[in-house]
C-alpha positions in Angstrom: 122.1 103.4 76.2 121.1 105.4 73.1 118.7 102.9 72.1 117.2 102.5 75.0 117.3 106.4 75.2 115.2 106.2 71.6 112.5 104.0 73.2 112.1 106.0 76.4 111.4 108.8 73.9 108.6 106.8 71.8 107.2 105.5 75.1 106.1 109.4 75.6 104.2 110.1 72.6 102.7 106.7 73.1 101.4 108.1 76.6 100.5 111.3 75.5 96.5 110.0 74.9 96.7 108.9 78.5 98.0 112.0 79.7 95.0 113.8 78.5 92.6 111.2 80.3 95.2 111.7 83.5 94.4 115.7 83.4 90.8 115.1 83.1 90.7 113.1 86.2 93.6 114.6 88.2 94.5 119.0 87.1 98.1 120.2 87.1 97.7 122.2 90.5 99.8 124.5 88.2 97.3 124.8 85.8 94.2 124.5 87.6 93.0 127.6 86.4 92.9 126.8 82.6 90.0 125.1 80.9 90.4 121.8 80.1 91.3 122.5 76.0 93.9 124.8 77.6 95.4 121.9 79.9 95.3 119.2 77.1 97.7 121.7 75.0 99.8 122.1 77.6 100.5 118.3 77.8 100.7 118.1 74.3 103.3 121.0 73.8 105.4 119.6 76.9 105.2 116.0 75.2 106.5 117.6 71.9 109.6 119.9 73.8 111.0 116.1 74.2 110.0 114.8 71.1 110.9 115.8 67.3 109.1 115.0 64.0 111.7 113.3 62.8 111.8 110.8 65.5 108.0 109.6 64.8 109.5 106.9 63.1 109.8 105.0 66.1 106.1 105.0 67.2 106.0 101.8 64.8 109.2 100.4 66.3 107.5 100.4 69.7 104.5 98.9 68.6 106.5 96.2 66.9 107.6 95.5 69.7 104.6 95.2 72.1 103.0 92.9 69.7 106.1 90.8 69.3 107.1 90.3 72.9 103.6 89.7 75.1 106.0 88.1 78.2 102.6 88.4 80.5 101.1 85.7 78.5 103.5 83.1 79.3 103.2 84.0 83.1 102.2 81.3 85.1 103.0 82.1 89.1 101.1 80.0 91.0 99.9 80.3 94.8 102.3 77.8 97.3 100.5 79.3 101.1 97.4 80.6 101.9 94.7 82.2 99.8 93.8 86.1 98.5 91.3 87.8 100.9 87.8 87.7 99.0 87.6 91.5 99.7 89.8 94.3 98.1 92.0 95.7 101.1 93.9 99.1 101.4 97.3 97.6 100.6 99.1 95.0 99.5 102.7 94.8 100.8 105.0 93.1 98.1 108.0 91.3 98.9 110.3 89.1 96.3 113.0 87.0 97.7 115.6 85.0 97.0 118.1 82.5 98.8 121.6 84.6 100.2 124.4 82.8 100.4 124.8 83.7 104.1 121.4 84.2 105.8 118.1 85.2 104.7 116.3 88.0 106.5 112.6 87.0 105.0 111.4 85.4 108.2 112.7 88.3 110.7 110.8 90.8 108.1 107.6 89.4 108.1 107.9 89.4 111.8 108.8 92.9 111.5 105.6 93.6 109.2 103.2 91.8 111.6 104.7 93.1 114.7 105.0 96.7 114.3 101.1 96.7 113.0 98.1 96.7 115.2 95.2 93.9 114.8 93.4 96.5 113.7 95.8 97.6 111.1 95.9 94.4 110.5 92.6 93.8 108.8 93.6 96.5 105.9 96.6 94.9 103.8 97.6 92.1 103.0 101.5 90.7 102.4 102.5 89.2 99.8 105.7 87.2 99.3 107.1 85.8 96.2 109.5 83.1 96.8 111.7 83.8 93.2 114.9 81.5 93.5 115.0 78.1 91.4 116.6 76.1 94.3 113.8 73.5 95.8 115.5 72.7 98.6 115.6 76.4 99.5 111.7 76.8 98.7 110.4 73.3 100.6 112.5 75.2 103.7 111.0 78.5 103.4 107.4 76.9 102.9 107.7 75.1 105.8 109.0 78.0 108.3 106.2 80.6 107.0 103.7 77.7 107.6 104.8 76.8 111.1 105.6 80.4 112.2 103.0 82.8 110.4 99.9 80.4 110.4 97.4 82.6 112.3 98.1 85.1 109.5 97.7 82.6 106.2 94.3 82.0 107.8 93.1 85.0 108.2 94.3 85.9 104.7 96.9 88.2 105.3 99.8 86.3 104.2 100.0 84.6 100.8 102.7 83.2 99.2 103.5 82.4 95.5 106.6 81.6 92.9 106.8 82.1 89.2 108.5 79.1 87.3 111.4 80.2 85.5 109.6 78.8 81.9 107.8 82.2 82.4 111.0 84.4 82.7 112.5 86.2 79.1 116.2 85.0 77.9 118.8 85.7 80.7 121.3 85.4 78.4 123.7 87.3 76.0 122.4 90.7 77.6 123.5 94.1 77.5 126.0 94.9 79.7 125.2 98.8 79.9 127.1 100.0 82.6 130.6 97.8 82.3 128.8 95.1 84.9 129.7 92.0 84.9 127.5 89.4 82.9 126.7 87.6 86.3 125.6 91.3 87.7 123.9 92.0 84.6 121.6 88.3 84.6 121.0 88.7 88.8 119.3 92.7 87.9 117.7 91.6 84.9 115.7 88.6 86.6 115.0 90.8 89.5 112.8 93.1 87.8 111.4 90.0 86.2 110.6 88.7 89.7 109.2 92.7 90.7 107.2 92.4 87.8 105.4 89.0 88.6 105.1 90.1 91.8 103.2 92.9 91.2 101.2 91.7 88.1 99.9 89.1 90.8 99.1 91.9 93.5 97.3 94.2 90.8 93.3 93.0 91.9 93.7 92.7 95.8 94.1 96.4 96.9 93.7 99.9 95.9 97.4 100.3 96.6 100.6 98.3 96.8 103.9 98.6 98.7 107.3 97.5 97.6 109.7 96.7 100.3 113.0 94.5 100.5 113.1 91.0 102.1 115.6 92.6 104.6 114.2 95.7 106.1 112.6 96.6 109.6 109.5 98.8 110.3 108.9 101.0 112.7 105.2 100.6 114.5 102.3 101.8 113.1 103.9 102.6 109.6 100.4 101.2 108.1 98.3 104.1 110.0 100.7 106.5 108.6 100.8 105.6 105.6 97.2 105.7 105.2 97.1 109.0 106.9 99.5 110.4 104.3 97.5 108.9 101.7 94.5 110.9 102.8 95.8 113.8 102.2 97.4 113.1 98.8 94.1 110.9 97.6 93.1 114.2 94.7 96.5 115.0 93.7 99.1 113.7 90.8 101.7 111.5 92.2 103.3 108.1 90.5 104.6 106.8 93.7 104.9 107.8 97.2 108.5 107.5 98.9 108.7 106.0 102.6 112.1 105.1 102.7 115.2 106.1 100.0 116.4 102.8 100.0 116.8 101.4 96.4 113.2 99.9 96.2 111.7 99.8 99.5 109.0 101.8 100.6 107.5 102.9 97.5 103.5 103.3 97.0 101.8 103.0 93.9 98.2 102.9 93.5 97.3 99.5 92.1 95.3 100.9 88.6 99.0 101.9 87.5 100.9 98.9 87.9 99.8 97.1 85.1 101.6 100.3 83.2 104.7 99.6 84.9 104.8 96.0 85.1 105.1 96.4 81.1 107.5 98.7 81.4 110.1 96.5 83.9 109.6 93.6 81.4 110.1 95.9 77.9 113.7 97.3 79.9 114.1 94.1 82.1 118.1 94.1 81.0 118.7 97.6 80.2 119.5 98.8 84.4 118.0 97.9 87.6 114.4 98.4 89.2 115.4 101.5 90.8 116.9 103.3 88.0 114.1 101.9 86.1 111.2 103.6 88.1 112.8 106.9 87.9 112.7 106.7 84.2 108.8 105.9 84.5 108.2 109.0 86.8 110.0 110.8 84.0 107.1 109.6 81.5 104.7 110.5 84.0 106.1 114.2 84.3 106.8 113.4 88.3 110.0 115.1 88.3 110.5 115.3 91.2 110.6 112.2 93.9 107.8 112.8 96.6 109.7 111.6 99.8 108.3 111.5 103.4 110.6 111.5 105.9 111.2 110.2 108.8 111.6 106.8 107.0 109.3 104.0 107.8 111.8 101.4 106.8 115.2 100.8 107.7 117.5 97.4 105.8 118.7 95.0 108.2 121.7 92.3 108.0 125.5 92.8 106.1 124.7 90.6 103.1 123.1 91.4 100.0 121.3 88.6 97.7 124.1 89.6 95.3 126.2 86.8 95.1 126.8 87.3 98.7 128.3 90.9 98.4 128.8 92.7 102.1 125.9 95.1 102.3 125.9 97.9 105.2 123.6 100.3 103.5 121.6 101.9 106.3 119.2 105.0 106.0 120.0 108.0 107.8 116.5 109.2 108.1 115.1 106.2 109.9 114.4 107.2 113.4 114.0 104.1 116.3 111.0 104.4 118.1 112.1 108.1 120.5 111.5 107.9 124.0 113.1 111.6 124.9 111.3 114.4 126.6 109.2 116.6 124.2 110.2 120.3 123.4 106.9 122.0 123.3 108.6 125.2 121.7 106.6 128.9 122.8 103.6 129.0 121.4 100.2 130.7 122.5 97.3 128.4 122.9 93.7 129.7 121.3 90.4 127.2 121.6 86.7 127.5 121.3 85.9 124.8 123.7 84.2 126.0 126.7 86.3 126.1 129.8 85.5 126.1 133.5 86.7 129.0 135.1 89.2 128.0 136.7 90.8 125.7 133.9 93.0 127.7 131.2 94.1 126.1 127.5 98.4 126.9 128.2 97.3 123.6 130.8 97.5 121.5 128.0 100.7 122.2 126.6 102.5 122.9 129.4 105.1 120.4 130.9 103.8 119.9 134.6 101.1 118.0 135.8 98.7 120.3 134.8 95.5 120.1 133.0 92.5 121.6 130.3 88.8 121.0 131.5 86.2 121.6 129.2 82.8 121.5 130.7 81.3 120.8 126.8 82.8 119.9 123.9 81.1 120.2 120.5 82.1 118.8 116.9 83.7 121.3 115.3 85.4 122.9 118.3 89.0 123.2 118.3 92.1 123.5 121.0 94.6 124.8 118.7 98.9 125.1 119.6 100.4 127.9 117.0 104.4 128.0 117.7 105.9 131.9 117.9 108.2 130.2 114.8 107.4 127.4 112.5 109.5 124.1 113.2 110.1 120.8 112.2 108.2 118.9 114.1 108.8 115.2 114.0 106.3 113.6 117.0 103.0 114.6 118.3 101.6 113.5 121.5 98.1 114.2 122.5 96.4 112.7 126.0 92.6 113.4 127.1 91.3 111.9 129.8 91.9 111.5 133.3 95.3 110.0 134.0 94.2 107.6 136.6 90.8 106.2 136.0 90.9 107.3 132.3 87.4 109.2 132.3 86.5 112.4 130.5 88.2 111.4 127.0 88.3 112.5 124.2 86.4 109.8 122.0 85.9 111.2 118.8 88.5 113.9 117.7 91.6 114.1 115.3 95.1 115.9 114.6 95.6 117.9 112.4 99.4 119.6 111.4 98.8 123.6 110.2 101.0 125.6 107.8 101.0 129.0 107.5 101.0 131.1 103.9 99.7 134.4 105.1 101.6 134.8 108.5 98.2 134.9 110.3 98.2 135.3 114.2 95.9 132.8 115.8 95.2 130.5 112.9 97.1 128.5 110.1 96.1 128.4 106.4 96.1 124.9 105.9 95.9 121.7 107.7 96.5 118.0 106.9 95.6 114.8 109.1 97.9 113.5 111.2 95.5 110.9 112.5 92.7 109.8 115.5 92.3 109.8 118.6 92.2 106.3 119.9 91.2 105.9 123.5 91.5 109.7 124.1 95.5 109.1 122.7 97.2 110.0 119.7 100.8 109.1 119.7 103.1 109.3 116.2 105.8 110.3 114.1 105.1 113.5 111.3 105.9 112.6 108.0 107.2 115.2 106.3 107.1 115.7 103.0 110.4 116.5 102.0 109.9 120.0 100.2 111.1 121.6 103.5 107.5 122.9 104.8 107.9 123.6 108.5 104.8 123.3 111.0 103.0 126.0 112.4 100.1 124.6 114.1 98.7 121.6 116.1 94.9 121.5 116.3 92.9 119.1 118.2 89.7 119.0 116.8 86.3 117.5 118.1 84.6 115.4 115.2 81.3 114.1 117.3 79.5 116.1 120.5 80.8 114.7 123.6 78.0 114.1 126.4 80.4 114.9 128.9 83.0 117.3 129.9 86.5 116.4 128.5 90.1 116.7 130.2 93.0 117.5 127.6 96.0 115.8 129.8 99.0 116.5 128.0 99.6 117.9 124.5 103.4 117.4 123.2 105.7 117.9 120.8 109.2 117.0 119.6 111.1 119.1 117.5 114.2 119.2 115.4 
């Protein structure tokens, strides 16, 4: 562990160059008020409070070692269904899997991807599988099932499926057995983060980000819209990954222009610990300290059996929520719009829990209906209706959601707001991620992004608290 501790600690200064390009392009919100001399000296002096002079030494060591090893070279993973779209996508989902000795839960998660996504949705990622155990019984099987089952989505380029022959993989032999595990243990992790690191040296050119889940995990539906809605709003700031789920891998974003970074750095530590462990010593390079979790999760593992030589796996994540069909809570709140009413028509309509109804007579972009609760909450699920509920006239066709927080305690307004997402039909129905620092919401504004023609009826707004 101490050696590996060394390396970790000549890795930094070797990233402290990159750092400065890193500040350039993305400011500590910390720091945004220093020039940009003044932020490069602060990355250098926080690079230097974990390294010593005396330990510069090892900058040689490390580049020994990159020009000695070069394991990408040898990497020859090849494509066994389907083809890469010919146009970059959102998202590429990653998937490595490998036989269980009891069942296999790929087929039932690809279902689960597909499924729980709209055709839509559909058109922005692409999934990508790599089929990483030796047996060919096992991989002729597997080839056959996604073929049969999945072949609407291999043509349209959303599925593609590859392997990596074990000729590319480094020595699984004679490892380091850091944490007492046994040698078997130690050989299963260490070719895993080979197989994560093939995986996503494939993915790198095919999206602007990537997605690591298990090959045993459900999703709930939509998790593609969210996730691109949380990405919105954290598009200008400094993150390593984003969190969807706390399960051991699953669920973590990266953007695509930093996995070539990591891919290195699963094959330099391949048999030091496992993938997990791994990434949270690459945030620490990075200077994310802290993980940046979302909750409720979008991901929840499926099945009892792990691909551990057929250990009993019930992990299960507590902070996965099934699709909720309760009543909302629509906590007190006072109601405050700029959209011009009829007389007869007043905004509380909107949020309350009868059959009542908002009608504005005009609605123009930039005009607002906006909830502020009495006391922030945790809100969880936002429901928002326009449009008549029978013959589904007077929507809402261009508008948005946005989730308000409040710095300043003001009355009738919140400070800031972050997308939630569009109105589709008139209808926005989802889950609030939350990031996981504890903010509480304050507002829900409905916001007109195009003139409507017509006047526009605002059914039903809801909302489900904790």
């Amino acid at each position: 562990m101490k050696d590996f501790l060394w390396i970790l600690i000549v890795i930094a200064i070797a990233m402290v160059f990159p750092i400065f390009f890193f500040i350039k392009e993305n400011p500590f919100d910390t720091a945004s008020f220093l020039s940009l001399q003044e932020k490069e000296m602060v990355a250098w002096q926080r690079a230097r409070m974990q390294i010593s002079p005396s330990r510069t030494n090892y900058v040689e060591t490390f580049k020994d070692m990159q020009k000695n090893s070069e394991p990408l070279k040898n990497v020859d993973s090849c494509i066994l269904i389907g083809a890469p779209p010919v146009k970059k996508r959102l998202l590429t989902i990653g998937i490595s899997s490998m036989k269980r000795p009891q069942r296999s839960y790929l087929l039932d998660t690809l279902e689960s991807l597909f499924y729980s996504s709209s055709l839509s949705e559909q058109k922005h990622f692409i999934v990508l599988v790599h089929l990483a155990d030796p047996d060919p019984m096992w991989h002729s099987q597997m080839i056959s099932n996604i073929s049969t089952i999945f072949k609407p989505y291999i043509q349209a380029s959303q599925l593609v499926v590859i392997n990596t022959p074990l000729k590319s993989y480094l020595p699984l032999k004679s490892l380091k057995r850091n944490f007492n595990d046994t040698p078997t243990y130690v050989a299963f992790r260490s070719k895993r983060n080979m197989d994560y690191a093939f995986l996503m040296n494939f993915a790198t050119n095919h999206s602007d980000y990537f997605l690591m889940i298990e090959d045993d995990v459900k999703c709930v539906p939509g998790f593609v819209t969210q996730i691109a809605t949380t990405v919105s709003a954290w598009e200008n700031k400094p993150w390593v990954t984003l969190e969807f789920s706390p399960l051991g891998f699953t669920g973590k974003l990266f953007r695509t222009k930093d996995l070539p970074c990591f891919v290195n750095f699963l094959l330099l530590f391949y048999q030091e610990m496992p993938c997990d462990s791994l990434l949270s010593h690459f945030h620490d390079l990075l200077m994310q300290q802290t993980p940046v979790q979302f909750l409720p999760s979008l991901f929840q593992h499926m099945g009892n059996y792990s691909s551990s030589e057929g250990k009993f796996n019930s992990l299960k994540d507590i902070e996965f929520e099934e699709d909720d069909i309760s009543s909302p809570n629509n906590p007190a709140a006072s109601i405050y719009t700029s959209l011009k009413a009829t007389n007869d028509s007043v905004p509380m309509n909107a949020y309350s829990l009868n059959r009542n109804f908002f009608y504005a007579k005009s609605a123009e972009a930039g005009s607002h209906l906006t909830v502020v609760l009495d006391s922030p909450a945790n809100v969880f699920r936002v429901q928002v209706l326009t449009g008549s509920d029978l013959k589904g006239e007077n929507q809402l066709k261009e508008g948005q959601i946005e989730l308000g927080y409040s710095y300043t305690n003001q009355i009738n307004d919140c400070d800031d707001y972050i997308l939630l997402g569009l109105l589709v039909n008139g209808i926005l129905n989802k889950q609030v991620l939350s990031n996981k620092s504890g903010k509480k919401v304050k507002c829900v504004r409905l916001l007109v992004t195009a003139t409507s023609s017509s006047g526009i009826i605002v059914r039903h707004i809801n909302i489900w608290v904790k």
